[in-house]
N, C-alpha and C positions, 0 to 999 in steps of 0.2 A: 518482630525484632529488627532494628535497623541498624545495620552492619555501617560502620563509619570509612572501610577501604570501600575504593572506588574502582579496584581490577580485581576481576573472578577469574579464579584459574580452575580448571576441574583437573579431576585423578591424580594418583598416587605415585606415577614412572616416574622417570628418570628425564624425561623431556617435559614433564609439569617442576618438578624441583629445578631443573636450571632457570628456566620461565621464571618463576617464584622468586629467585634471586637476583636475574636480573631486573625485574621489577621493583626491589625494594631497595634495588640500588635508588630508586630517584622516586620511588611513592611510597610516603609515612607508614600505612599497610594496606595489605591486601588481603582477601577472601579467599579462604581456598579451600577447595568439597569434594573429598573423599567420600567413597561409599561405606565405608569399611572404619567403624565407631572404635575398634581396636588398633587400626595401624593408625589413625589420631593419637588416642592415646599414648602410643610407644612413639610417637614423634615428639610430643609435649615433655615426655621422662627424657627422653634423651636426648631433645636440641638439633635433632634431624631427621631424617627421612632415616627410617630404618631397614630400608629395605633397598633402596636405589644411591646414589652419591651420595653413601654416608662420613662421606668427609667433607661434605659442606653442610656449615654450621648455619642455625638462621636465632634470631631474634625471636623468642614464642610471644612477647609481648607485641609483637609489629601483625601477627598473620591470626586472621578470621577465620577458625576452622568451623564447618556444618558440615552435616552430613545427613539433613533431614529435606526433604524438600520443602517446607518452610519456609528456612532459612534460603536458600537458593531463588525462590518465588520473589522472594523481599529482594534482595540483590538484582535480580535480574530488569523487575517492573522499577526499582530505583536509578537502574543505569540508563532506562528510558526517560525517566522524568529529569533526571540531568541534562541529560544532552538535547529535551525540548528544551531548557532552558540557555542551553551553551549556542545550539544553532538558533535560536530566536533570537535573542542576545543579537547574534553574529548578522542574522538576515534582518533585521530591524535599522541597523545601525550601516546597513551598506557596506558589512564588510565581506558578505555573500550573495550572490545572485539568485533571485526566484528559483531557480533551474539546480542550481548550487545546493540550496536547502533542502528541495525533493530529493534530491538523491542522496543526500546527506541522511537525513531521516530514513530513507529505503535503507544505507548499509546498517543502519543502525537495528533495523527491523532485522535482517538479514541476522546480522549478528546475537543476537537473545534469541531469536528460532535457534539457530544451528547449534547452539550452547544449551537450549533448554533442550533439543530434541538428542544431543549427546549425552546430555543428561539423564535422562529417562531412558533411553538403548541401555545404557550402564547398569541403572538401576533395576531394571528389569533381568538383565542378561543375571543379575545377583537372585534374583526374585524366584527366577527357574530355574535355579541350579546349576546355569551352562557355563562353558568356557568362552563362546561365541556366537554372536547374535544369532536367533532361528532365521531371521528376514532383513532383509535392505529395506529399510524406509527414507524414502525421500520429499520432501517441501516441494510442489509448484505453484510458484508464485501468480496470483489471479490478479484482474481488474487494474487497480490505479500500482497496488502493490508489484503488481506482473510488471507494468510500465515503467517503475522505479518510478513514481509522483505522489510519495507518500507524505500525506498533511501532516502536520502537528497532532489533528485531531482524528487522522484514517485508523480504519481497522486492517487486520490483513487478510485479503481475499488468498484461498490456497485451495488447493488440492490435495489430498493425501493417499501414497502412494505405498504398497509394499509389493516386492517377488521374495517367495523363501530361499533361504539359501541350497546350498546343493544336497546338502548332507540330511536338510529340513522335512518333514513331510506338512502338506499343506495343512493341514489343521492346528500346527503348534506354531507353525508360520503365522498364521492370521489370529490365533490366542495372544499371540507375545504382542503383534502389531496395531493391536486392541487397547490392549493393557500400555504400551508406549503411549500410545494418541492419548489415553487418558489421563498419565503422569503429563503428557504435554499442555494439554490442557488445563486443569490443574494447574500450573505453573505458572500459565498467562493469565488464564484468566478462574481459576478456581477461585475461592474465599479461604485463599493458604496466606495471606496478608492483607493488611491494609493500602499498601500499592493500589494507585490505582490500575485496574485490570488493560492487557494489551486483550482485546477482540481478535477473536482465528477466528474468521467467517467462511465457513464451508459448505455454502448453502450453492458456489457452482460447481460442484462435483458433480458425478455422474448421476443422475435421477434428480440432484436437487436435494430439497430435504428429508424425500420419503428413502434417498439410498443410503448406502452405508458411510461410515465415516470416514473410514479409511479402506481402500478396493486393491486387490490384487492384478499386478501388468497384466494378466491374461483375464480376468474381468473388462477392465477397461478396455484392453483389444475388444476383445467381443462386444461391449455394447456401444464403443462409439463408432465399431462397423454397419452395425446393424440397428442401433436405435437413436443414434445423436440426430438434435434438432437443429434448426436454424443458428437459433442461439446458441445454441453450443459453441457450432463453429464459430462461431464470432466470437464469443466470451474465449475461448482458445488462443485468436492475433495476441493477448496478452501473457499468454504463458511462460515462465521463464523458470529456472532453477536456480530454485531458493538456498536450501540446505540438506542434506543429510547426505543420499548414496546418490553420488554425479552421474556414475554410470546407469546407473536405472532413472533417473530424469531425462538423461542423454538419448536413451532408447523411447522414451514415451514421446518426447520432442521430435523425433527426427520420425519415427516408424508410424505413430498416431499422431499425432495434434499436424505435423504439416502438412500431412495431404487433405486434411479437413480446412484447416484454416486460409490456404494458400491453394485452393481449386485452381485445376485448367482450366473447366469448362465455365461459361458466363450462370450467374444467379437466373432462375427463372420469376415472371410477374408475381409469379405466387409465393416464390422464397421472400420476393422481393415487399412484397404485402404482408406476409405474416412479421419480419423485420418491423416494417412500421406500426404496423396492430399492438406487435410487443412493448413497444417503445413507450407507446401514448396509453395501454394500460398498466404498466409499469409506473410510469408518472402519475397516471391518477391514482392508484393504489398507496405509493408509496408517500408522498404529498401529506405531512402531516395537516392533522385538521387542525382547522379557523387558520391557515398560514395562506397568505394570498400569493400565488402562482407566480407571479413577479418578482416576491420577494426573495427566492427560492434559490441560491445559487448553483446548487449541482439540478436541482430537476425544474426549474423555474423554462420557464422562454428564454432563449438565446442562453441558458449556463452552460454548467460543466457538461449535463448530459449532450445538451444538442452538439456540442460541440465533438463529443467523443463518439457518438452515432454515426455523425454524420464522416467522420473521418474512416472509423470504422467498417463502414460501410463501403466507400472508396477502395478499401485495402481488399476486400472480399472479392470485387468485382476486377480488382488488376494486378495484386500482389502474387496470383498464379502466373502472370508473364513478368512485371517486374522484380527482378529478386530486390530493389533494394527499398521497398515498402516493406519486406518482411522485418517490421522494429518492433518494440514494443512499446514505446512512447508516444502518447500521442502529437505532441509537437514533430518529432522527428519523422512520423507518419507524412505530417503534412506541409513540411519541407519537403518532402521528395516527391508528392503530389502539386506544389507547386512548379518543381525544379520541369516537373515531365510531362507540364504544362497542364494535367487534367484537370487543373484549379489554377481560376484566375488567381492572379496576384493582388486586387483588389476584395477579393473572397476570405486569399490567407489573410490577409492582414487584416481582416474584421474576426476569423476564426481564432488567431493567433490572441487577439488584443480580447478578446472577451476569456476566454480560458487563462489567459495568465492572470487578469486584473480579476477574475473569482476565486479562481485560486488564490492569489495572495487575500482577496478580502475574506476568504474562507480561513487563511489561516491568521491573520487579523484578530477575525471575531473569537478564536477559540486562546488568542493569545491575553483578550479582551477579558473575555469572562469565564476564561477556563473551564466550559462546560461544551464537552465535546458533540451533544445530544442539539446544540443552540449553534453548534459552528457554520453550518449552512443557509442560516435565517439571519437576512438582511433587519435588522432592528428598524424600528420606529422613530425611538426618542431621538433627538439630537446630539444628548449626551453620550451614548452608545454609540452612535453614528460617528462623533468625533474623536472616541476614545480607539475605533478601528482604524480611522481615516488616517491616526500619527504613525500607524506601523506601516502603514503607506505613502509615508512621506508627508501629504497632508498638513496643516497647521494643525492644533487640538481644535479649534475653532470654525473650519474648513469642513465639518462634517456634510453638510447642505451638499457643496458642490461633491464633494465624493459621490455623496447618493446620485447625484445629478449621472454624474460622468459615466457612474456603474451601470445605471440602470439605461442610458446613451447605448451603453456599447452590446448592453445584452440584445436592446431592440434591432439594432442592424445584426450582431448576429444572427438572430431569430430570422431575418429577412433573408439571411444567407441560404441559413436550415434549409427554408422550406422549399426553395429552390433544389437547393442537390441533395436534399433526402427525402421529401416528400415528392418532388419530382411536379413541383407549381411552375406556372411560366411566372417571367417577371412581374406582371401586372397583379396574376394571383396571391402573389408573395406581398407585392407592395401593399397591394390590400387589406390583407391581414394583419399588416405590421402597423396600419393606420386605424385600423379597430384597436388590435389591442394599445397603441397610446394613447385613444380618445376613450377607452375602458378606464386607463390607468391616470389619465388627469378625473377623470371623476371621485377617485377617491380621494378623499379627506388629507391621508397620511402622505400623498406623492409629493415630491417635488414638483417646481416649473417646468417649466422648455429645457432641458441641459444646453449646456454649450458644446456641444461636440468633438471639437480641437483640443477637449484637456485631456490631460492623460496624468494618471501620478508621477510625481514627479520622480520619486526614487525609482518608478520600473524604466522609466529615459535613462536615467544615470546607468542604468545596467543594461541599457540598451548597447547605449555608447560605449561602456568599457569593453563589450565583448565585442564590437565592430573595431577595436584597436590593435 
């Protein structure tokens, strides 16, 4: 069912009717979702809230009532596909910044969790009979999502959290917090609409995919005491709080994830080696087939990944002594690794300049062919190539040298990588970087020699505006 208001308001109080009114002061209508199929009803007879400020009147022909999750799923995955379109629009047309966009899409993500997962607390707390939730459940934000660098086309990487409340005993605590994660899910990404579905990827939780969905704070104490990986740690530098109970994110943040993620003591050769083993069979594994390596903007040479590894990696090793590496962005990681000199400034600027120009051409391609499954695959044809090259400034015609330029900058970062993450001397690096471009003129579909000096043009234009 597709709800024609564009603001959802939830529950039935006295601070949802004021909301409710002041929004219809200045929008046609709005949505609004009640639990409770009755006190709809005796709002619709009587032209108000019957139970809170029943002396303001509202318009019943202007307000979208549901009260099924259905309906709620439709609204929520719709206010998502809007504002891909509002911020594409806006980062297309230069009148937002690469950096701008990301985090414009993160609040936006931020905002349908917190809404969907207050929605389902509600529903539930109706479900069990209670007056108040058994458990605090809380959203940590994971990966590009933890970072606030969320594409047009990202999933949300998260973690899911409950402690029962005081009065709770542990077993109706983790029944209720069960039963939540599932209305949540469901919501984003169930078959409750024809929305296209928001992905919760919760595959870095605690064990992965063989653990549970959602782990109780004294779970998680216990096994990221005693059984967290390498990885882990690191998959943690991105941790942030998303949505739901602040103070129980607050306690996982500061009591477990920082003394993991932000070590005193240095990585040993072996931490250090199973990081890379991870890395390179991650990529191979992951690496859709028949897609050539090159092509590949998050796990290709020189993409998103090498780029966030290798930063990553950096913050493990010094963010224990410097506190202001503790970010979660990867750009902002490595501004402060240039600033504190552990990276050359000829390094960031090859780091910098490959991660933002995939990123935009990542979300380019998903702008291109709105197939979120094809956003990370550097296309073939010319035509494709040109049709992404315009949301980068580009001529439509201009495709050729895009590719040129992309594929330019992954190769030196690639060169970067291998240096301070693989840990090559210069000559080892250089060598490899001149393998794989004499791999990559042999095939058929490559471009020539790029010119190296170009850059799109609209990522300069927002270079300069923020140097102003």
């Amino acid at each position: 069912m597709k709800l024609p208001g564009k603001i959802a308001i939830m529950g039935g109080g006295s601070w949802a009717t004021a909301i409710a009114k002041m929004f219809l002061a200045q929008e046609d209508s709005i949505n609004w979702y009640m639990r409770r199929d009755d006190r709809i009803a005796d709002f619709k007879r009587l032209g108000h809230n019957p139970a809170y400020l029943t002396g303001v009147k509202f318009d019943m022909k202007r307000i979208n009532f549901g009260s099924n999750i259905n309906e709620f799923a439709t609204s929520m995955r719709a206010m998502r596909r809007h504002e891909i379109e509002r911020i594409g629009l806006s980062w297309m047309s230069g009148v937002i910044s690469d950096s701008d966009s990301l985090k414009a899409m993160t609040d936006v993500y931020d905002a349908i969790i917190d809404a969907s997962l207050t929605w389902a607390v509600r529903h539930q707390i109706a479900e069990f009979g209670v007056e108040t939730a058994p458990a605090g459940i809380t959203v940590i934000a994971m990966g590009r999502y933890g970072g606030r660098e969320v594409n047009f086309s990202s999933d949300a990487d998260a973690i899911l959290i409950y402690r029962p409340a005081d009065d709770a005993d542990d077993g109706q605590a983790n029944a209720f917090a069960k039963k939540v994660v599932e209305d949540l899910r469901n919501i984003l990404q169930g078959p409750t609409t024809l929305e296209p579905k928001i992905e919760l990827d919760l595959d870095l939780r605690p064990e992965g995919k063989n653990g549970p969905l959602v782990r109780s704070y004294a779970s998680c104490e216990e096994y990221y005491e005693s059984w967290a990986s390498t990885w882990e740690r690191q998959a943690l530098l991105r941790a942030r709080y998303a949505a739901g109970d602040a103070e129980l994110a607050r306690d996982f943040l500061i009591n477990i994830a920082d003394p993991l993620r932000y070590p005193t003591t240095e990585l040993t050769e072996a931490e250090l080696q199973n990081i890379r083993k991870l890395k390179a069979r991650m990529e191979a594994e992951r690496l859709p087939r028949g897609v050539r390596r090159e092509r590949h903007l998050k796990l290709g040479k020189g993409g998103l990944s090498d780029v966030e590894w290798t930063v990553q990696l950096m913050q493990l090793q010094h963010a224990g002594d410097i506190k202001d590496l503790r970010v979660n962005g990867t750009l902002e990681a490595l501004d402060v690794l240039e600033a504190k000199k552990l990276i050359s400034a000829i390094d960031a600027i090859q780091l910098r300049k490959a991660w933002t120009l995939c990123t935009a051409a990542r979300n380019g391609s998903y702008l291109w062919s709105g197939r979120a499954n094809q956003a990370d695959i550097l296309p073939d044809d010319i035509y494709s190539l040109g049709g992404i090259a315009v949301y980068l400034g580009y001529g439509a015609h201009r495709g050729q040298h895009f590719e040129n330029d992309l594929l330019a900058v992954m190769r030196k970062c690639r060169d970067v990588c291998q240096r301070l993450f693989y840990g090559q001397t210069e000559g080892e690096a250089a060598a490899a970087t001149t393998a794989t471009a004499s791999a990559a003129t042999q095939q058929p579909q490559t471009a020539p020699r790029p010119r190296m000096h170009v850059i799109a043009p609209r990522l300069e234009r927002n270079r300069r505006r923020a140097q102003r």
